[in-house]
C-alpha positions in Angstrom: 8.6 22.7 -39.7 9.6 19.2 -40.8 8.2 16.1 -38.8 11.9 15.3 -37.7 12.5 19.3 -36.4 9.0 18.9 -34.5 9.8 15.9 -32.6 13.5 17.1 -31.2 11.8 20.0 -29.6 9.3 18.0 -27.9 10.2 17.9 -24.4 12.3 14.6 -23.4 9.4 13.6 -20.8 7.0 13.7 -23.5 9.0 11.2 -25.8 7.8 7.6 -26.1 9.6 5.7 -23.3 10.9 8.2 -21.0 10.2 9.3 -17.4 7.8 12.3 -16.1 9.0 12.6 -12.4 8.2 15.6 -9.9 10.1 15.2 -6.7 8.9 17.7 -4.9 5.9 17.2 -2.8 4.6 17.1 1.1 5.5 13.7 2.9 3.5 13.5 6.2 5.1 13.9 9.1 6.7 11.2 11.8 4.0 12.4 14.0 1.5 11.8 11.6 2.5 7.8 10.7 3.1 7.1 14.1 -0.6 8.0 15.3 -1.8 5.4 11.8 0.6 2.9 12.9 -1.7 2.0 16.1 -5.4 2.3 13.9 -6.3 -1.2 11.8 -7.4 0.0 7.8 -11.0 -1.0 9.0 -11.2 1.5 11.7 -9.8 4.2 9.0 -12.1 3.4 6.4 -14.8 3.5 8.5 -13.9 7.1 9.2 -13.7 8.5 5.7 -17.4 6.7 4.9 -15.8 3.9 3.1 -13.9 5.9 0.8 -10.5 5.2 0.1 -10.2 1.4 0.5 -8.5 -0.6 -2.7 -10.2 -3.2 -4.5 -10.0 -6.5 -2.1 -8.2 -8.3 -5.0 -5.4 -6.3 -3.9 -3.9 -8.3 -0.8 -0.9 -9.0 1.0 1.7 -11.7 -0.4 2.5 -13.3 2.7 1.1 -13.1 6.0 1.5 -10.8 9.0 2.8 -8.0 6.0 1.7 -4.5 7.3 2.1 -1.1 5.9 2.2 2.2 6.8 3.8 5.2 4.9 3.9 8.4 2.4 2.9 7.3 -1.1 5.0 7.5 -3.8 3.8 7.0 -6.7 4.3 5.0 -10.0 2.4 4.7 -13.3 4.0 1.3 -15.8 3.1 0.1 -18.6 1.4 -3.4 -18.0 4.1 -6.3 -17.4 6.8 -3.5 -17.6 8.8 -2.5 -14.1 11.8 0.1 -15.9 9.2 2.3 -13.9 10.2 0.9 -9.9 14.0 0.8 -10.8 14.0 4.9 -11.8 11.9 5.3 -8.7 14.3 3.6 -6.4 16.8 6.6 -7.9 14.4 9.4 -5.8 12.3 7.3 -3.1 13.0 8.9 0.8 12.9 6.4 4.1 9.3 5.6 4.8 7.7 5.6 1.2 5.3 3.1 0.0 6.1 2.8 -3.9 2.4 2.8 -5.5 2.1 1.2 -8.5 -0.9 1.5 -10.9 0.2 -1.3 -13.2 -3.0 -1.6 -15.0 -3.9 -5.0 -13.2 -2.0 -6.5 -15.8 -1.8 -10.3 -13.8 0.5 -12.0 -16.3 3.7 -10.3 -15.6 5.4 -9.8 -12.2 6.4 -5.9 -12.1 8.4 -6.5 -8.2 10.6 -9.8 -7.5 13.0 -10.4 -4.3 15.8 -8.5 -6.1 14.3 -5.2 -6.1 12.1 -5.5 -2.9 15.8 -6.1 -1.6 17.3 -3.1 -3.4 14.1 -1.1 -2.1 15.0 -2.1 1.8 18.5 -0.5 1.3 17.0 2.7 0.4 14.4 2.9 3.4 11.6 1.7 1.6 8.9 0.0 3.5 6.2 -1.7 1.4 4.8 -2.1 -2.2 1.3 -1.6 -3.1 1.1 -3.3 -6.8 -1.7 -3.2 -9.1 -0.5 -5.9 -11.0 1.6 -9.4 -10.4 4.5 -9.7 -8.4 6.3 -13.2 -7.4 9.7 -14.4 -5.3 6.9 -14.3 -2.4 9.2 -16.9 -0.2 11.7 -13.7 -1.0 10.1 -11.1 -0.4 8.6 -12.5 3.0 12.7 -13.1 3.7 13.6 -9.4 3.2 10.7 -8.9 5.4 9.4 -6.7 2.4 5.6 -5.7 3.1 3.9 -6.3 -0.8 0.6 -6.4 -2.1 -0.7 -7.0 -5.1 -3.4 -8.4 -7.8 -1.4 -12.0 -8.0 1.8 -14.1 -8.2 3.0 -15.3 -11.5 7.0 -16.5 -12.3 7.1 -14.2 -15.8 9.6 -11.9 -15.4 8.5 -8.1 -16.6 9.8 -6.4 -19.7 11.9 -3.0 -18.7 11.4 -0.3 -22.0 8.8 2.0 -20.6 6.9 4.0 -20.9 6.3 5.3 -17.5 5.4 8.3 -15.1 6.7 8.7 -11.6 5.1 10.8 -8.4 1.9 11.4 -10.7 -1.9 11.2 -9.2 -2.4 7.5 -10.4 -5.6 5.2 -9.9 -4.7 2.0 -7.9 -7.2 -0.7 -6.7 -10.1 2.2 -7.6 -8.7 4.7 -5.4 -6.8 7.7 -6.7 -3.3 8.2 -4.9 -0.8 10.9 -4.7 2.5 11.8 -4.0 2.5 12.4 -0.3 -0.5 10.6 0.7 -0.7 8.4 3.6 -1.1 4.6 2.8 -2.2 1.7 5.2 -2.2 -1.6 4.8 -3.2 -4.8 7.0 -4.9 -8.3 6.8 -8.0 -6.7 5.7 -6.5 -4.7 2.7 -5.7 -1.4 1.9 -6.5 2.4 2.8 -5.3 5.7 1.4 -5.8 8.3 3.4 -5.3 12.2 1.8 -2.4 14.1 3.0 -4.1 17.1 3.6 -7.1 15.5 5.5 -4.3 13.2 7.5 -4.7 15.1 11.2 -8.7 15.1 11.0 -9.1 11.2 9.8 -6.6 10.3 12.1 -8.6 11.6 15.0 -11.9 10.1 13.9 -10.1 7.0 13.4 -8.8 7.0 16.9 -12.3 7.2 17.9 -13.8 4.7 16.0 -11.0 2.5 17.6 -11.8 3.4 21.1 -15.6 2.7 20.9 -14.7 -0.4 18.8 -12.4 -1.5 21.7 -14.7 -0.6 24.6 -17.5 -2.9 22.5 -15.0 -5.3 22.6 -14.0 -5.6 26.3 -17.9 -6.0 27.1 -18.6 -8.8 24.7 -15.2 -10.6 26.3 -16.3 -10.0 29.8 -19.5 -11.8 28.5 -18.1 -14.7 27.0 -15.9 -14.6 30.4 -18.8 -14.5 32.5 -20.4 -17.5 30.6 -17.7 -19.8 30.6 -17.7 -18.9 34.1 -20.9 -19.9 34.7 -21.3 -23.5 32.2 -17.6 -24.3 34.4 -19.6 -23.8 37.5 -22.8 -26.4 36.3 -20.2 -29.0 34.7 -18.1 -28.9 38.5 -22.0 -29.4 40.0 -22.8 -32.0 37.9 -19.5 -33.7 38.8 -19.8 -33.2 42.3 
């Protein structure tokens, strides 16, 4: 067989440039997000033994940005972003578009543009390894982004690219389906299939950590109580 005959039966996913996408897969359930919407990524982490966490490079572009949501998942070229436009053609309401861009940092892969494209469809948040920039934007469209770092460049848009692939993102491996939380701190992926268990060691991490907490304010309480009481003394 002749180069030219080899290469037009080789599946079109396989060809230099074009798309692998699966669509099917588990999401989690609205049950299951709403219990991960009240736990901080600290707490979570904590319960899968500080497994799961991304790289702290990885952080939110502007502040108060939270996530929480079923990954789905993206694998670019570096500095190329023809990737999150096809994904925007097959992302549901509540997905958090994961992209392992290599940690390319001299390309932005997501500006204001998409992120407002992404809104329309129900997306809420982007979880970039890689650049990104419009953050003024982004924060506008109230689009919850993190990523490696800002630059102006624009991306390039030819490909190659996979989408709803297991992809490696801030050190963590992610799938389709998978639960993703994101705060101040950074972020946590949390397996779909261990989702109910995590979520209830989680919650009880949480507890403890807020009992803990209530003791060491009704401490502090207590001694501004008291040094309130010997500066009234002194003054009487």
């Amino acid at each position: 067989m002749s180069d030219a005959a080899s290469r037009s039966t080789t599946p079109a996913s396989l060809q230099p440039g074009a798309a692998t996408s699966h669509d099917a897969w588990e999401r989690p359930t609205a049950e299951q997000l709403a219990r991960y919407r009240s736990l901080p990524a600290a707490n979570i982490g904590d319960a899968m033994h500080r497994l799961g966490m991304m790289d702290a490079a990885i952080k939110p572009v502007w502040t108060g940005a939270t996530i929480v949501g079923a990954a789905y998942t993206v694998w670019t070229r570096p500095g190329d972003n023809k990737a999150l436009h096809e994904a925007l053609e097959h992302v549901q309401p509540g997905d958090v578009i994961v992209v392992n861009g290599g940690g390319d940092e001299s390309r932005a892969l997501l500006g204001e543009l998409v992120a407002g494209k992404a809104k329309v469809k129900g997306v809420v948040g982007f979880v970039i390894d890689g650049a990104v920039r419009d953050a003024a934007g982004l924060e506008e469209y109230a689009m919850p982004v993190y990523a490696r770092a800002l630059t102006p460049a624009g991306p390039y848009k030819d490909g190659p690219f996979a989408l709803a692939s297991s992809v490696a993102v801030g050190g963590v491996v992610v799938n389709p389906g998978d639960i993703v939380v994101a705060d101040e701190d950074g972020v946590v992926v949390v397996p779909l299939e261990q989702a109910d268990l995590v979520a209830e060691l989680s919650e009880a991490k949480h507890a403890s950590e807020l009992a803990i907490r209530a003791n060491i304010d009704a401490d502090l309480d207590a001694l501004a109580g008291a040094s309130s009481d010997v500066a009234e003394s002194k003054a009487g």
